[in-house]
CHARMM internal coordinates of N, CA and C (Angstrom, degrees):
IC EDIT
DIST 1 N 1 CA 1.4571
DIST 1 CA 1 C 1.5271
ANGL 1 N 1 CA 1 C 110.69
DIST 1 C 2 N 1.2249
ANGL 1 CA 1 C 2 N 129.62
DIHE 1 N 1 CA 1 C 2 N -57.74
DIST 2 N 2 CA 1.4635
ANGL 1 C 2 N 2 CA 145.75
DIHE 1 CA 1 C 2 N 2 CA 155.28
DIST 2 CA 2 C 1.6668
ANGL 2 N 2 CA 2 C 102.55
DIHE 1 C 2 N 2 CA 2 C -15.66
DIST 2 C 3 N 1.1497
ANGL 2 CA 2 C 3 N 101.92
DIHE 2 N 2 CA 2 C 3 N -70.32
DIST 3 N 3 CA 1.7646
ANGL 2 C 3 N 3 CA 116.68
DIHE 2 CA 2 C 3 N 3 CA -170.61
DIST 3 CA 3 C 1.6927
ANGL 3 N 3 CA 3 C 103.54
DIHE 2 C 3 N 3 CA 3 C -61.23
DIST 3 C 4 N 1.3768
ANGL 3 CA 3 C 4 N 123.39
DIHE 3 N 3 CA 3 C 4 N -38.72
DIST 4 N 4 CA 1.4686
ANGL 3 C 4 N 4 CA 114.87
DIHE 3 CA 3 C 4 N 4 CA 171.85
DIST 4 CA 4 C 1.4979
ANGL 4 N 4 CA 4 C 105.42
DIHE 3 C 4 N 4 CA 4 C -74.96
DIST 4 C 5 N 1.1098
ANGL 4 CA 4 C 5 N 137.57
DIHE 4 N 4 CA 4 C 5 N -19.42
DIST 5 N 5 CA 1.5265
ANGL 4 C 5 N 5 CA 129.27
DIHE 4 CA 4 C 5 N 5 CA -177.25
DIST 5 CA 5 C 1.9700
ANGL 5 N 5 CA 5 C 96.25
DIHE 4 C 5 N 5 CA 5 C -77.20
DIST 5 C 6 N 1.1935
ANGL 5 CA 5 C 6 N 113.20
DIHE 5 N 5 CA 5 C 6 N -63.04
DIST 6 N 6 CA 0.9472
ANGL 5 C 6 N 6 CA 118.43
DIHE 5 CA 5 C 6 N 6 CA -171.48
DIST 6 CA 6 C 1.4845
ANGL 6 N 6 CA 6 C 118.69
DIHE 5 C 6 N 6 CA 6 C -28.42
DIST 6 C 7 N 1.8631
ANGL 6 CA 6 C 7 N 96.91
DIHE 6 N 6 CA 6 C 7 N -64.92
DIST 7 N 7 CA 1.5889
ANGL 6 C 7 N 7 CA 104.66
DIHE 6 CA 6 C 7 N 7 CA 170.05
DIST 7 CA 7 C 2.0571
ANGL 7 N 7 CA 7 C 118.31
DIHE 6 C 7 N 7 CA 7 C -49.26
DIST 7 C 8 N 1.3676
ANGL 7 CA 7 C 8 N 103.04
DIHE 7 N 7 CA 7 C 8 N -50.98
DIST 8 N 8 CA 0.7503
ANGL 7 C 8 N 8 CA 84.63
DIHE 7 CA 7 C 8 N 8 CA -175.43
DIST 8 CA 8 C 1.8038
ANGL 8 N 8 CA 8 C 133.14
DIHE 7 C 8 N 8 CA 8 C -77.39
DIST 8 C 9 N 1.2764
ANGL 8 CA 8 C 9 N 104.66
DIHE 8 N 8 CA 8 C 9 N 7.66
DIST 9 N 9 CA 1.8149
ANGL 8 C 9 N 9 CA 136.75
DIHE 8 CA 8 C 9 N 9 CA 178.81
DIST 9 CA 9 C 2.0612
ANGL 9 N 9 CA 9 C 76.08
DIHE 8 C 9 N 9 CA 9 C -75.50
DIST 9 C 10 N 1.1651
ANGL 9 CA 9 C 10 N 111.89
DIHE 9 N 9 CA 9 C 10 N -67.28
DIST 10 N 10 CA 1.4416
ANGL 9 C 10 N 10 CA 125.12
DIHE 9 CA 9 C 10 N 10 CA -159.34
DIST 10 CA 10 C 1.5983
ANGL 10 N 10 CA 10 C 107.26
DIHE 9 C 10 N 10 CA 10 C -34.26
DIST 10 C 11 N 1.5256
ANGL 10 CA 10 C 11 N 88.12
DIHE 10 N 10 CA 10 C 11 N -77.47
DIST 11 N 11 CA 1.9884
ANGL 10 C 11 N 11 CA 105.84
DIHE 10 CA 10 C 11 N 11 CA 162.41
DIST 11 CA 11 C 1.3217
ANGL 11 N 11 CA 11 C 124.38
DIHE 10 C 11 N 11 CA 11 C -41.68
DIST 11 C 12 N 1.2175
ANGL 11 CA 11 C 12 N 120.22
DIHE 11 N 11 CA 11 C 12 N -37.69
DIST 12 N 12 CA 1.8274
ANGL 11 C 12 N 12 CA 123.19
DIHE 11 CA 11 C 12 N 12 CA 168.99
DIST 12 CA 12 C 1.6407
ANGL 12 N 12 CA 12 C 102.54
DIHE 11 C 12 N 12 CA 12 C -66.20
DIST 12 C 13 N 1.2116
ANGL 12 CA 12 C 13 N 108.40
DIHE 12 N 12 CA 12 C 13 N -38.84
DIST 13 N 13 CA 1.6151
ANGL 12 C 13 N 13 CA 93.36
DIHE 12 CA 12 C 13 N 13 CA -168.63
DIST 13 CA 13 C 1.5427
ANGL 13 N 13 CA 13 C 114.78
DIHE 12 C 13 N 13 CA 13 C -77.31
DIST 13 C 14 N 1.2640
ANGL 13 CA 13 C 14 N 102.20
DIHE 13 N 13 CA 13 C 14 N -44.78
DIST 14 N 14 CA 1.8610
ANGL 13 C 14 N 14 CA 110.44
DIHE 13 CA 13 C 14 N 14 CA 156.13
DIST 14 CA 14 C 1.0068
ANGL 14 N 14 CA 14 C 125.98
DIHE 13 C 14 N 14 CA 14 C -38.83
DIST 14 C 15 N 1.5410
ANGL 14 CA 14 C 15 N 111.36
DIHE 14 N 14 CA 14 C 15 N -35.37
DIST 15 N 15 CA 1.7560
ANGL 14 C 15 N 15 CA 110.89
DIHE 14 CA 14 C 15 N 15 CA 176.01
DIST 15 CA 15 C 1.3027
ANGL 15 N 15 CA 15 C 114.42
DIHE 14 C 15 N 15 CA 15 C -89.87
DIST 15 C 16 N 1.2994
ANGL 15 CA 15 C 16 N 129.60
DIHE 15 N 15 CA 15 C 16 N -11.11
DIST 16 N 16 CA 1.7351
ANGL 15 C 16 N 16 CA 136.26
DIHE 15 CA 15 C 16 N 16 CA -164.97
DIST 16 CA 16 C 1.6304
ANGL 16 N 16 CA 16 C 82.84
DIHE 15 C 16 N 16 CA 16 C -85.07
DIST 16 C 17 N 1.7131
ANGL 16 CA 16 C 17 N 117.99
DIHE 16 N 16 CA 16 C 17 N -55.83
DIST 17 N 17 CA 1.3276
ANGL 16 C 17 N 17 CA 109.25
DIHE 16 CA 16 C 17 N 17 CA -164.55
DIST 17 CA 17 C 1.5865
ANGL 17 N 17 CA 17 C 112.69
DIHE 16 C 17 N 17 CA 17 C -71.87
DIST 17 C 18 N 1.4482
ANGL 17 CA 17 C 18 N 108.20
DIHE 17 N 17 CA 17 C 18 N -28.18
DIST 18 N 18 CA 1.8067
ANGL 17 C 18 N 18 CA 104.57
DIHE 17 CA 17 C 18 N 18 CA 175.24
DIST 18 CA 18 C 1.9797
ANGL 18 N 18 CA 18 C 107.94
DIHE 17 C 18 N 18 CA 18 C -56.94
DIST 18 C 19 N 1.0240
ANGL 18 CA 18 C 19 N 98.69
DIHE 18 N 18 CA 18 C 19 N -43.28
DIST 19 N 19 CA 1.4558
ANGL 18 C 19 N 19 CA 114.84
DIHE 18 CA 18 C 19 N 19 CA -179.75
DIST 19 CA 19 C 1.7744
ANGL 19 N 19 CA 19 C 120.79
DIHE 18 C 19 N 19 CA 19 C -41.69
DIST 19 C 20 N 1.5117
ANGL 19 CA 19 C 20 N 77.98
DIHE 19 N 19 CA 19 C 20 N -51.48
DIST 20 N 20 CA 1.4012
ANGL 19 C 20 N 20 CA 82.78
DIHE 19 CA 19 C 20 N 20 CA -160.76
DIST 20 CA 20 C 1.9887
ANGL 20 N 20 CA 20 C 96.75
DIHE 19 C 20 N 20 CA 20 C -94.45
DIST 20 C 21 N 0.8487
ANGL 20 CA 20 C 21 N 136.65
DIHE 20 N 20 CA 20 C 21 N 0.96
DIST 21 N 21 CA 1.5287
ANGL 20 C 21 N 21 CA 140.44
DIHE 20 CA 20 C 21 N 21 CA 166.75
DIST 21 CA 21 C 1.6193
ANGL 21 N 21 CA 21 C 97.55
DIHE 20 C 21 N 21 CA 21 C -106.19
DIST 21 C 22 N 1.0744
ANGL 21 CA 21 C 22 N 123.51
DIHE 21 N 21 CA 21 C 22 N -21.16
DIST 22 N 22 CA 1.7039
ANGL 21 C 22 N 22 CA 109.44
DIHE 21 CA 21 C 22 N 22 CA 157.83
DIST 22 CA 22 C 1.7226
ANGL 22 N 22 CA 22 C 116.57
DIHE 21 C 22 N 22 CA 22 C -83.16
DIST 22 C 23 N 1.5373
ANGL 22 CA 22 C 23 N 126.09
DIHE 22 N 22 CA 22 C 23 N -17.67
DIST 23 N 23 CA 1.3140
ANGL 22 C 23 N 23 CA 119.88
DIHE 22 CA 22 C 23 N 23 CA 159.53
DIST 23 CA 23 C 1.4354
ANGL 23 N 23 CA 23 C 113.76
DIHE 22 C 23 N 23 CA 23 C -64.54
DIST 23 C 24 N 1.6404
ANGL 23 CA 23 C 24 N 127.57
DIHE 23 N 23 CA 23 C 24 N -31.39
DIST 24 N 24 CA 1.2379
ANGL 23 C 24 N 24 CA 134.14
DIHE 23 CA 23 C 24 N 24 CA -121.88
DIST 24 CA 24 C 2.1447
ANGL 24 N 24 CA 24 C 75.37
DIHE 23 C 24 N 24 CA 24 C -92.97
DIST 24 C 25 N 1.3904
ANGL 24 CA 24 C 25 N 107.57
DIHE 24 N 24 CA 24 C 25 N -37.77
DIST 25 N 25 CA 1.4707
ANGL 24 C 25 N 25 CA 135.05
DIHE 24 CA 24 C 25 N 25 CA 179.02
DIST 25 CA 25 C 1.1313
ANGL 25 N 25 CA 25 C 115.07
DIHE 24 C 25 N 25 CA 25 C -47.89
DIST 25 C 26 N 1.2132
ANGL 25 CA 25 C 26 N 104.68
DIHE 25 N 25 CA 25 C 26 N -48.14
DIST 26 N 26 CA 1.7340
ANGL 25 C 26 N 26 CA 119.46
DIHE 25 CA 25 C 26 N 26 CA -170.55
DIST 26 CA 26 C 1.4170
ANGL 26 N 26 CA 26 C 104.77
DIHE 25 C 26 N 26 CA 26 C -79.55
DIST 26 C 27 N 1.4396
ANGL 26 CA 26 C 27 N 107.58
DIHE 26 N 26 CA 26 C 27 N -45.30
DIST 27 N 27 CA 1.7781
ANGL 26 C 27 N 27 CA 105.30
DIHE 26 CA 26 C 27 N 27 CA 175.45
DIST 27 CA 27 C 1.2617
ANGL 27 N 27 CA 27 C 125.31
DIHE 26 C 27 N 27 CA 27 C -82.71
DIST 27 C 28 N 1.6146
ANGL 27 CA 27 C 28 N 129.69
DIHE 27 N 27 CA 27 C 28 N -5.22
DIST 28 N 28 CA 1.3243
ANGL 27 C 28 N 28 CA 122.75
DIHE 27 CA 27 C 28 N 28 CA 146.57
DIST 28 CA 28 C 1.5638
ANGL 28 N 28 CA 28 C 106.87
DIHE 27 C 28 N 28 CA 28 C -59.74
DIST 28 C 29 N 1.0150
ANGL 28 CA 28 C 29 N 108.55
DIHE 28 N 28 CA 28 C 29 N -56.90
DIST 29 N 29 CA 1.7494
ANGL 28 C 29 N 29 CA 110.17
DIHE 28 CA 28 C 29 N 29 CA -158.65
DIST 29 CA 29 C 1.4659
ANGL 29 N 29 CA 29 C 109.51
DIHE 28 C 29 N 29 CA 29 C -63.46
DIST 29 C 30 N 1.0158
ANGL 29 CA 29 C 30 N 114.10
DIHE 29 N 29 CA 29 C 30 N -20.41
DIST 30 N 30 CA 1.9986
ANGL 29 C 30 N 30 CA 123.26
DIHE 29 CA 29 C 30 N 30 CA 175.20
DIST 30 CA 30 C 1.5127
ANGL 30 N 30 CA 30 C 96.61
DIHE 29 C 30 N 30 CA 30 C -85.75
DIST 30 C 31 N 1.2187
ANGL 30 CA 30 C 31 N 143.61
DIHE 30 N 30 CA 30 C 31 N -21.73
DIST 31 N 31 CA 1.5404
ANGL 30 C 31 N 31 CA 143.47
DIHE 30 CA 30 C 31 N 31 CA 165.92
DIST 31 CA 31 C 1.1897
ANGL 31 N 31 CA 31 C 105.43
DIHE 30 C 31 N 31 CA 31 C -65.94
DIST 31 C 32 N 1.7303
ANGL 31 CA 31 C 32 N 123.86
DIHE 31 N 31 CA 31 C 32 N -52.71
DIST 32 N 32 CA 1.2248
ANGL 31 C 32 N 32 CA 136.32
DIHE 31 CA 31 C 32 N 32 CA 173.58
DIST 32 CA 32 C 1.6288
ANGL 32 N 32 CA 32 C 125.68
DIHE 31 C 32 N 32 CA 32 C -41.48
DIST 32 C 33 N 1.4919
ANGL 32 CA 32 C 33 N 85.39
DIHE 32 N 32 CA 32 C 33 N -45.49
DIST 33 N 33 CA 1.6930
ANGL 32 C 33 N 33 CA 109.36
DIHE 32 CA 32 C 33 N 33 CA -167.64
DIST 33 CA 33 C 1.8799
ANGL 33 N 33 CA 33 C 89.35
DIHE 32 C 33 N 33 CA 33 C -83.32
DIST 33 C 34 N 1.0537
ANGL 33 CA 33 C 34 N 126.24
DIHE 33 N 33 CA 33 C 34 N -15.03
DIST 34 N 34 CA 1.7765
ANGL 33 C 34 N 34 CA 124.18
DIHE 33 CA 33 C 34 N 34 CA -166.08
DIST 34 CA 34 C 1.4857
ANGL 34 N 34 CA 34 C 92.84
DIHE 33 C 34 N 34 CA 34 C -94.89
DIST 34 C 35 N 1.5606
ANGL 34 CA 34 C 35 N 104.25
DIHE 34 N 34 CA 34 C 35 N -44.00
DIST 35 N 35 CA 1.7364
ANGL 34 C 35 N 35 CA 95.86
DIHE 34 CA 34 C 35 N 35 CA -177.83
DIST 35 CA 35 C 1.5922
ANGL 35 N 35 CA 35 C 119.44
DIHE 34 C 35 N 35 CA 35 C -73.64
DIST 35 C 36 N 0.9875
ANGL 35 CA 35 C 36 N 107.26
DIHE 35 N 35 CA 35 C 36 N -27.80
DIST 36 N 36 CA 1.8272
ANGL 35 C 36 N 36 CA 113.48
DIHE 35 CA 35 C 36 N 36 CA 173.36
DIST 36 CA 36 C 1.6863
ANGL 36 N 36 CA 36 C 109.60
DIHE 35 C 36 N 36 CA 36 C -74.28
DIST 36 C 37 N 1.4297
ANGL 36 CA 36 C 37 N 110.21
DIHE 36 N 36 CA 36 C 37 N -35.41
DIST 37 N 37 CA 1.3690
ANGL 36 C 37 N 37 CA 79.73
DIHE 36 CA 36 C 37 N 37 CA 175.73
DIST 37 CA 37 C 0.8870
ANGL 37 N 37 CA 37 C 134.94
DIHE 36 C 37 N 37 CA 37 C -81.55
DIST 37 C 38 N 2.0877
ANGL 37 CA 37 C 38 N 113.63
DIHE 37 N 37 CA 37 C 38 N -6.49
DIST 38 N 38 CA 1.3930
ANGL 37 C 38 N 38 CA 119.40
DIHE 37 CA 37 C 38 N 38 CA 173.91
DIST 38 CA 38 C 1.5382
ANGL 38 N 38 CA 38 C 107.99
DIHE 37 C 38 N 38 CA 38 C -74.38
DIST 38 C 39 N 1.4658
ANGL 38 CA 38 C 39 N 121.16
DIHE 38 N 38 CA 38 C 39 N -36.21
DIST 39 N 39 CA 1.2794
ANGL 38 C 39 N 39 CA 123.29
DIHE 38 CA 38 C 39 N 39 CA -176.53
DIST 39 CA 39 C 1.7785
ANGL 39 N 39 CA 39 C 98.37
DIHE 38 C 39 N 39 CA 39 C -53.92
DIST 39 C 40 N 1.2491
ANGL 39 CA 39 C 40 N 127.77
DIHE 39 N 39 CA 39 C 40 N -53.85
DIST 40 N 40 CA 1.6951
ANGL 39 C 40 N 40 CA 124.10
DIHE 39 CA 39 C 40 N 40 CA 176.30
DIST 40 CA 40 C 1.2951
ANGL 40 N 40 CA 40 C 114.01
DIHE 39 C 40 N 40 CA 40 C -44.68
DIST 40 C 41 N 1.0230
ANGL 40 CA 40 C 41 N 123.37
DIHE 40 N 40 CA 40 C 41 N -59.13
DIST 41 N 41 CA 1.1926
ANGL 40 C 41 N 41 CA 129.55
DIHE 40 CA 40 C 41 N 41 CA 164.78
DIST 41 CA 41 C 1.1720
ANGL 41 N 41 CA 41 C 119.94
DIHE 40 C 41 N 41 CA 41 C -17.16
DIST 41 C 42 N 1.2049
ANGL 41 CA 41 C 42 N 107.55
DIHE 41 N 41 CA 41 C 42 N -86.20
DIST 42 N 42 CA 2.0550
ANGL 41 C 42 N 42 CA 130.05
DIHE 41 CA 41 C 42 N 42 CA 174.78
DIST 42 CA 42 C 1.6346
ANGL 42 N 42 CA 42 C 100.16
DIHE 41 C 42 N 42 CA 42 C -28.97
DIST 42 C 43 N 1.9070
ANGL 42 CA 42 C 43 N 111.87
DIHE 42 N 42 CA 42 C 43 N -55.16
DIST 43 N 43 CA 0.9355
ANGL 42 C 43 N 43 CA 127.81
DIHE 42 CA 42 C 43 N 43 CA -164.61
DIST 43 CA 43 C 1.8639
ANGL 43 N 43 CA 43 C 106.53
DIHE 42 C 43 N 43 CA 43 C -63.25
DIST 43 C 44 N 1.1611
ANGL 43 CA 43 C 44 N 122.66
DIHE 43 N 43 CA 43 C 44 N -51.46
DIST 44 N 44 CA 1.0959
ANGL 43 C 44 N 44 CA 126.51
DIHE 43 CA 43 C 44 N 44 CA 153.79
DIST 44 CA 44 C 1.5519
ANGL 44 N 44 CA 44 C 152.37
DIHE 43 C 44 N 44 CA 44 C -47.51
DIST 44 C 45 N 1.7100
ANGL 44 CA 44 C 45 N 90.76
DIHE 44 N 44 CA 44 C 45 N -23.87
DIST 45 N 45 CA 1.8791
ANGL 44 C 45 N 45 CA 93.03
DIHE 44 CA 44 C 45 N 45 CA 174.71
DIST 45 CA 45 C 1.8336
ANGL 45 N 45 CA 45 C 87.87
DIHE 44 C 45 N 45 CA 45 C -88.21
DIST 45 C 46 N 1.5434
ANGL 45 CA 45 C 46 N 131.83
DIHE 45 N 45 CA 45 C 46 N -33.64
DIST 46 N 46 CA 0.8505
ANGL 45 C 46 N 46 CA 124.98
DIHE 45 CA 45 C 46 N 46 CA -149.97
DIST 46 CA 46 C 1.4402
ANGL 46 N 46 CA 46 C 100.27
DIHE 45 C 46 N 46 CA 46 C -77.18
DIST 46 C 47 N 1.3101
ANGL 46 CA 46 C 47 N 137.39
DIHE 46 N 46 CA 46 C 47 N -0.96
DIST 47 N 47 CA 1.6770
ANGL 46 C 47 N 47 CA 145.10
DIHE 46 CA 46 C 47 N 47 CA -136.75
DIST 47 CA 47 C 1.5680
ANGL 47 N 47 CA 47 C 77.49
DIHE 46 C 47 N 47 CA 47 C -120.69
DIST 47 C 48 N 1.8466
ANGL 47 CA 47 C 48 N 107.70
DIHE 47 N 47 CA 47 C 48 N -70.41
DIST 48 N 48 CA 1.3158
ANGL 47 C 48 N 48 CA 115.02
DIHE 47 CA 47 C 48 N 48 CA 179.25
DIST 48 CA 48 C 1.4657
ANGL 48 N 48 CA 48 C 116.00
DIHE 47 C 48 N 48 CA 48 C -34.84
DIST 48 C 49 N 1.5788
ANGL 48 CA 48 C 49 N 125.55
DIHE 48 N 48 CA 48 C 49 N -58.11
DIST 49 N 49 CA 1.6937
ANGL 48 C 49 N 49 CA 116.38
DIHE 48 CA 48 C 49 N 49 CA -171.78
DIST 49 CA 49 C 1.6332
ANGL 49 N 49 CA 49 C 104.38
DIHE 48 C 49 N 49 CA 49 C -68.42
DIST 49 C 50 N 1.1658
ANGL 49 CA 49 C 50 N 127.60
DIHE 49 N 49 CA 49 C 50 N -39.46
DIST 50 N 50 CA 1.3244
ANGL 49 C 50 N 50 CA 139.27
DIHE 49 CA 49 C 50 N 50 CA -176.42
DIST 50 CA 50 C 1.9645
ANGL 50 N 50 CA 50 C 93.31
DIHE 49 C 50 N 50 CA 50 C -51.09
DIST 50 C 51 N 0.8848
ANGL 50 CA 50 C 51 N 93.70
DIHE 50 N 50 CA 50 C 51 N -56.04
DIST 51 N 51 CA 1.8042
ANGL 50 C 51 N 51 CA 88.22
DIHE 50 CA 50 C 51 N 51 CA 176.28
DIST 51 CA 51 C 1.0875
ANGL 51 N 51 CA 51 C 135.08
DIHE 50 C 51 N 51 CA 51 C -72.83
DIST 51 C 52 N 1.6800
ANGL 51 CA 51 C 52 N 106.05
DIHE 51 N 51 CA 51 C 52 N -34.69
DIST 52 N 52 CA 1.5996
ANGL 51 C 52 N 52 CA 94.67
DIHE 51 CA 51 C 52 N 52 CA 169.23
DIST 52 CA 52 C 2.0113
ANGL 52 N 52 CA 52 C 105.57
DIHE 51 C 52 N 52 CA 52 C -94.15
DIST 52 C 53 N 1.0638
ANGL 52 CA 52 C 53 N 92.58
DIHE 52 N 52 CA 52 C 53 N 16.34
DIST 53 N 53 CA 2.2889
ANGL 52 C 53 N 53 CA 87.66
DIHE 52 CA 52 C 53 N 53 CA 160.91
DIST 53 CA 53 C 1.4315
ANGL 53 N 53 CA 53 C 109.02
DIHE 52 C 53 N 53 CA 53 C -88.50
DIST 53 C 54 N 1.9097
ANGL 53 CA 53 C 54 N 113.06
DIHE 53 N 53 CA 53 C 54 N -20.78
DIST 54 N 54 CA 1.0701
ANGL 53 C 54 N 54 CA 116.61
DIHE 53 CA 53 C 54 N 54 CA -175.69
DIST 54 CA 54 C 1.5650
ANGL 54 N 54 CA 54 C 113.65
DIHE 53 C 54 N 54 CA 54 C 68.57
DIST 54 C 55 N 1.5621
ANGL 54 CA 54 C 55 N 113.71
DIHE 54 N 54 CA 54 C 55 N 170.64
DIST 55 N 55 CA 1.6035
ANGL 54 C 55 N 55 CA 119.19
DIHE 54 CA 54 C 55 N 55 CA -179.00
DIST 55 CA 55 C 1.8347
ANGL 55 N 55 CA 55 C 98.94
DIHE 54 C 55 N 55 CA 55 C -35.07
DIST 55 C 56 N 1.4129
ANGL 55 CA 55 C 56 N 108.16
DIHE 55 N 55 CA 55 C 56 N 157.42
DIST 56 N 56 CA 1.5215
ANGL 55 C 56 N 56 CA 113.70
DIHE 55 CA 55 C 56 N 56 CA 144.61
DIST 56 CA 56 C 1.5545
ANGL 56 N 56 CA 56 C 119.24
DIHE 55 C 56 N 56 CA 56 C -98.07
DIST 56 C 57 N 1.1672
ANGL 56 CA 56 C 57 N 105.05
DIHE 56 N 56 CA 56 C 57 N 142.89
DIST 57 N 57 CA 1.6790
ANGL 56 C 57 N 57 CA 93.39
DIHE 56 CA 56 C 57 N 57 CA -162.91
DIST 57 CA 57 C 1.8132
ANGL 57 N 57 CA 57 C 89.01
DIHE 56 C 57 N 57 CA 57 C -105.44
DIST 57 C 58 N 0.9062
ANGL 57 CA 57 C 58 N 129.37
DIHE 57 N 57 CA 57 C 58 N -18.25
DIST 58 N 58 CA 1.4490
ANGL 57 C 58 N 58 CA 138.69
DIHE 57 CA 57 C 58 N 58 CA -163.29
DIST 58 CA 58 C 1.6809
ANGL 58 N 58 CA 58 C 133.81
DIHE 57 C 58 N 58 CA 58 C 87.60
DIST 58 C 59 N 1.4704
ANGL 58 CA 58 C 59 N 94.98
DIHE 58 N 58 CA 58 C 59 N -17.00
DIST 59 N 59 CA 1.3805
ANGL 58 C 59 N 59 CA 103.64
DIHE 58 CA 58 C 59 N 59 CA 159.21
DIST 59 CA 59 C 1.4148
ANGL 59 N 59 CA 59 C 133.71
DIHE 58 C 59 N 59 CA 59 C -23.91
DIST 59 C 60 N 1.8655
ANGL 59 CA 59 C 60 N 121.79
DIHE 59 N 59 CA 59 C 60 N -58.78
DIST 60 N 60 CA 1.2061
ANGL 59 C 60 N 60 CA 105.14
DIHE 59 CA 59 C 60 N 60 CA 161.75
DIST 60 CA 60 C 1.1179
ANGL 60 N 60 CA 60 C 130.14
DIHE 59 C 60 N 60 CA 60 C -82.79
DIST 60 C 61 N 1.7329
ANGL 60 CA 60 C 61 N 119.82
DIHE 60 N 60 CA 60 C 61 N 22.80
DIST 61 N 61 CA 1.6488
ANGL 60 C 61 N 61 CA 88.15
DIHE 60 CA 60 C 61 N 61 CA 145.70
DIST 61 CA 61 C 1.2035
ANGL 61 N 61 CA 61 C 103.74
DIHE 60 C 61 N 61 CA 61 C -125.02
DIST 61 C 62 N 1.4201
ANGL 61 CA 61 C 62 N 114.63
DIHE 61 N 61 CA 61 C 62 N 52.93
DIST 62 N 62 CA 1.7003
ANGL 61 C 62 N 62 CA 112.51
DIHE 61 CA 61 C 62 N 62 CA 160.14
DIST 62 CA 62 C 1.6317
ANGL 62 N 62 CA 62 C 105.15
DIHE 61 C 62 N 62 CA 62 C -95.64
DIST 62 C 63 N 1.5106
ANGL 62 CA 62 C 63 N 108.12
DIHE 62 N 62 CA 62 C 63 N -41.22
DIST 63 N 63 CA 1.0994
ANGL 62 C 63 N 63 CA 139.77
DIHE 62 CA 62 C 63 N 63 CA 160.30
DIST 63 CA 63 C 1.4670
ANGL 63 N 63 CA 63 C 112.34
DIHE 62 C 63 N 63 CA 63 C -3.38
DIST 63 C 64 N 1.6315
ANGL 63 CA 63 C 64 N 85.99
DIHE 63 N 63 CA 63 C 64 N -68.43
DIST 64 N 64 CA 1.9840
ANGL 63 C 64 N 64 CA 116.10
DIHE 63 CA 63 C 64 N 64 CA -161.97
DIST 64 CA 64 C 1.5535
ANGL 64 N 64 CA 64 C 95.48
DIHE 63 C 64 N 64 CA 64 C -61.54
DIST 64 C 65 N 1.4334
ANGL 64 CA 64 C 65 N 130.54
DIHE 64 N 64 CA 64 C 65 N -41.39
DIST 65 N 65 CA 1.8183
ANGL 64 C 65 N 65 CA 127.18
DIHE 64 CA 64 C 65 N 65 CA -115.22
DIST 65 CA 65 C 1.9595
ANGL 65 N 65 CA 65 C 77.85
DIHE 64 C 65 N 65 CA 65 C -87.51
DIST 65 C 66 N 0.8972
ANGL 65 CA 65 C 66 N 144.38
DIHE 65 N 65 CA 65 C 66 N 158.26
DIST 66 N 66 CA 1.2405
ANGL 65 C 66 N 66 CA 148.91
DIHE 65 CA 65 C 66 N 66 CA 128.45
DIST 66 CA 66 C 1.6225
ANGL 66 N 66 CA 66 C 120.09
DIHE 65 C 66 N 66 CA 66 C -17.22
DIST 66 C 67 N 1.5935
ANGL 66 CA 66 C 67 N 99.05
DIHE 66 N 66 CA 66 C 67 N 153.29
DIST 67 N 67 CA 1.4772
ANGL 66 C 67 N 67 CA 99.50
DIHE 66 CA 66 C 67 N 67 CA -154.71
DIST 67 CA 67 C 2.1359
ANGL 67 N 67 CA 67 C 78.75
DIHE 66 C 67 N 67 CA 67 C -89.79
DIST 67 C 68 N 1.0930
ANGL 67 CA 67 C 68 N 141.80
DIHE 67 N 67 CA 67 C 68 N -0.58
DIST 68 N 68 CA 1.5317
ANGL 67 C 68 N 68 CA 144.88
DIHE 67 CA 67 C 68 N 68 CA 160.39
DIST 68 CA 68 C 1.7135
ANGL 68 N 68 CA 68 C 110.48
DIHE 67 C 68 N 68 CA 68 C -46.77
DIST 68 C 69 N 1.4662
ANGL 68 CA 68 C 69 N 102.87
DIHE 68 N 68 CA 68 C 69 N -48.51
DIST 69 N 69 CA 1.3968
ANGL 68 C 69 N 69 CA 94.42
DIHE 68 CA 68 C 69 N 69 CA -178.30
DIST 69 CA 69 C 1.4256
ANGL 69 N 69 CA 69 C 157.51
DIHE 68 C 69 N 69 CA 69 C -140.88
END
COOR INIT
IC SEED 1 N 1 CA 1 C
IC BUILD
């Protein structure tokens, strides 16, 4: 009886430590998942202004160059 407690004392402690280095997993990867969605973001307002400036036709910087050339 002793010897089944033991093991199973054994197996609880194996699982507290699987546990807790499989949380340790989950909360890098939710940091991961927090930094990418800000990176989309960025990626997205910047898509958004890019679209409503519409094509560049090059005009303003023909605009800019001096009336020389």
């Amino acid at each position: 009886m002793e010897e089944k407690l033991i093991e199973l004392e054994t197996k609880f402690s194996y699982q507290e430590d699987l546990l807790s280095e499989l949380n340790g997993i989950v909360a890098k990867q939710q940091r991961q998942l927090d930094e990418l969605i800000s990176e989309m973001s960025g990626i997205k307002e910047q898509l958004q202004d890019a679209v409503e400036r519409g094509p560049s036709t090059g005009q303003e910087e023909q605009a800019e160059q001096p009336p020389h050339y």
